[in-house]
Residue, then its C-alpha position, 0 to 999 in steps of 0.5 A: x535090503x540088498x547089496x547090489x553086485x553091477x555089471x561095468x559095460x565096456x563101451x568103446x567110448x568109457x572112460x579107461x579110468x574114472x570107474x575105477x578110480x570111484x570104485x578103488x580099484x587099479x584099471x584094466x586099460x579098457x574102456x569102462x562106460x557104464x556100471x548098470x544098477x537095476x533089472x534090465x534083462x541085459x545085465x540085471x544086477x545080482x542080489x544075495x539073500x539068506x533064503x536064496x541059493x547063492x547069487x541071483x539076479x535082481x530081475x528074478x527076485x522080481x519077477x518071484x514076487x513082484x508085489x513084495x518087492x516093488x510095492x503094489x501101488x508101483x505094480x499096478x502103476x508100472x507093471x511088474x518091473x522095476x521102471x527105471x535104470x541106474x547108471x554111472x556113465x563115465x564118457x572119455x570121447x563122445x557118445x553118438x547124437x541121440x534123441x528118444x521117443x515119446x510114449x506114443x511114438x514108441x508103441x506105433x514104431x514098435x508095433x509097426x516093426x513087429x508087424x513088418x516081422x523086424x528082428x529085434x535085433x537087428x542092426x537097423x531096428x529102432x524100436x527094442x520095446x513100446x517104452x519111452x526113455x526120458x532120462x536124467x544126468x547129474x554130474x559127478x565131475x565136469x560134465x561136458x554135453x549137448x542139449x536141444x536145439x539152440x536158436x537158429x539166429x545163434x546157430x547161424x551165427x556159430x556156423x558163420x564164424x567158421x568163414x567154410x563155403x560149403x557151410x554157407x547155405x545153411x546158414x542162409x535158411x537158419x537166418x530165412x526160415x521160420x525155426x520149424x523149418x529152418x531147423x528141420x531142413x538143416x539137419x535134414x540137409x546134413x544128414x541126407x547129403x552126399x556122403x563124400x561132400x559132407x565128410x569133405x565139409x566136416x574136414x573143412x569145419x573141423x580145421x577151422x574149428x580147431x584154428x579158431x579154439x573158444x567156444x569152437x573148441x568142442x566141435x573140434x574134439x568131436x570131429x577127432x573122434x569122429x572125422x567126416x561124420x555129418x553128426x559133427x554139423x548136427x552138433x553144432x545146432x545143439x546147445x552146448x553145455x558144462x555141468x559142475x558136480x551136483x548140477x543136472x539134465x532132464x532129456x526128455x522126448x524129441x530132445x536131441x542130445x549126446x555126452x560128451x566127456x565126464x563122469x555122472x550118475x544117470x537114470x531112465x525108464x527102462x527102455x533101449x529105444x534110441x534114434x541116432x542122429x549121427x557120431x556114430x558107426x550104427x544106422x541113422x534113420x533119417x526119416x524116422x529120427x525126423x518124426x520124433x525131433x522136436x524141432x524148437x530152440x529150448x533152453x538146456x535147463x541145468x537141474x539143481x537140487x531142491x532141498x527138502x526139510x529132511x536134507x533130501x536134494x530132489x531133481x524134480x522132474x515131470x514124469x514118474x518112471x523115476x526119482x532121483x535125490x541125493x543125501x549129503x551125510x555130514x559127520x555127526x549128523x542125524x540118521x536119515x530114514x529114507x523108508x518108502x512104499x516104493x522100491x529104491x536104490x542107493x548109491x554111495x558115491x563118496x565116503x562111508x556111509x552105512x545104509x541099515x547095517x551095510x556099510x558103503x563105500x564109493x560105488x557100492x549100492x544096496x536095493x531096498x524093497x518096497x517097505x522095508x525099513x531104511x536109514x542112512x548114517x555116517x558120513x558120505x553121499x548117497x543117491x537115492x532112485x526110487x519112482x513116483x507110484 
């Protein structure tokens, strides 16, 4: 087992607080959005064992022995990489309106990019790798986002209540069309219209958002943070949601999504492929983004946990790159052994709690390779990300 020293990203949209104040430490007065636990190749977290020469990163622990830490059932599975990225984001304005690929798509698009000789990092390419991303968040505090496409008769009826003229025909074909196609020409409308006209209507829809307040309120924080941007439209096909702490999303493929304030535990397969459908300075690919949405109205699906009969609460869901689970350490309570044939992660979010003989504290998070021996003790929360081999 192995303490985990993490990278914090410094993304513009982070909160400037909640990180540091989980972790106890005084802010810098920057933003900080992201603390990354895992081995992806952009800020691999770092590991010191006995037998190594001072620190090292835990994506070359891996790649020494990917059988010894990773277990042989998760190689032969997933290759020889740990699947999954631990994150814990802390939103203080929006992220960008997002959707992720599914597996086919990501390996045609990937392909086809390196066959059209595309940088990989180029501003404008979509897909980094042949991954898909499904990913999970649990909230840590209020959690404020948006999920999948709401209904279209409720969309209309959003949009309506605006009382903004230039609105008006998208209403009119989300009240005509077939969901499909009502869905997929709207977006497509707000998003290939002429650039002046859209940030002159997104002004409009905004002021009046503002007026209105309720459940317009969203809508016109979004705009502040991105005046005249068509995303702020796009936004308001979406279902909006609050998670309290301890509830969950699963995004999955052709979803279309963004975060929008709060602090939570997410995780993902380890992929950076990312369609953007606006609230955002980077490139929008409306055709391509077009080819991976799934145009339907889905229910957002809020995640509690099911609680097992060792006290584990499991975020069930359908794919294997990841599972995420939690333990709530009461005092006096038993020694949970948390030991598996698959490598894991834990994360302290609250308390003390001692996972083996390393004592935790909020923030703090210890690897532990497939099949070494783990238990959890104290009192505290811990999460628990491992994969399903």
């Amino acid at each position: 087992m192995d303490r985990l020293a993490n990278t914090v990203r410094p993304y513009a949209w982070g909160s400037t607080t909640a990180i540091p104040g989980l972790l106890g430490v005084e802010p810098t007065g920057e933003p900080q959005a992201e603390m990354w636990m895992g081995a992806h190749p952009g800020a691999p977290s770092r590991v010191t064992r006995p037998t190594a020469d001072g620190e090292r990163a835990l994506s070359d622990l891996i790649a020494s022995d990917p059988e010894a830490e990773l277990g042989a059932a998760t190689v032969g599975k997933f290759g020889p990489r740990l699947p999954f990225l631990l994150k814990i984001l802390a939103a203080g304005s929006p992220l960008s309106l997002q959707v992720h690929p599914n597996l086919a798509q990501a390996k045609e698009g990937y392909d086809d990019e390196e066959r059209r000789g595309v940088p990989v990092d180029a501003p404008h390419r979509n897909y980094k790798d042949a991954n898909h991303k499904p990913e999970l968040i649990c909230a840590l505090t209020l959690f404020d986002g948006l999920c999948g496409f709401r209904a279209p008769a409720e969309a209309a009826r959003l949009l309506a209540g605006l009382d903004v003229d230039s609105v008006k025909p998208y209403v009119d074909l989300l009240q005509a069309r077939p969901e499909e196609a009502a869905l997929r020409e709207v977006l497509t409308a707000v998003l290939s219209g002429d650039p002046a006209e859209t940030a002159a209507t997104v002004t409009e829809v905004a002021a009046a958002a503002e007026r209105l307040g309720g459940e317009y309120a969203p809508y016109a924080g979004i705009a502040h943070h991105y005046p005249g941007d068509p995303g702020v439209l796009a936004a308001m096909l979406l279902n909006y949601v609050q998670l309290r702490p301890g509830e969950a999303l699963f995004l999955g493929a052709g979803v279309p999504h963004a975060y929008l304030d709060g602090m939570g535990v997410e995780i993902m397969a380890n992929s950076d492929n990312v369609l953007r459908c606006g609230l955002t300075p980077k490139h929008v690919d409306v055709p391509e983004l077009l080819r991976v949405v799934r145009f339907e109205a889905t229910d957002p699906g809020v995640l509690r946990p099911e609680v097992s009969t060792s006290g584990e609460e499991v975020y069930e869901t359908p794919i294997d790159e990841f599972r995420l689970s939690r333990y709530v350490l009461a005092p006096g309570g038993a020694v949970r052994d948390v030991t598996a044939d698959t490598p894991q992660i834990l994360l302290c979010v609250a308390g003390t709690p001692n996972a083996g003989d390393i004592e935790l504290a909020p923030g703090h998070s210890v690897f532990v390779p497939a099949g070494d021996k783990a238990e959890l003790s104290g009192t505290g929360t811990v999460f628990r990300a491992t994969v399903v081999a």
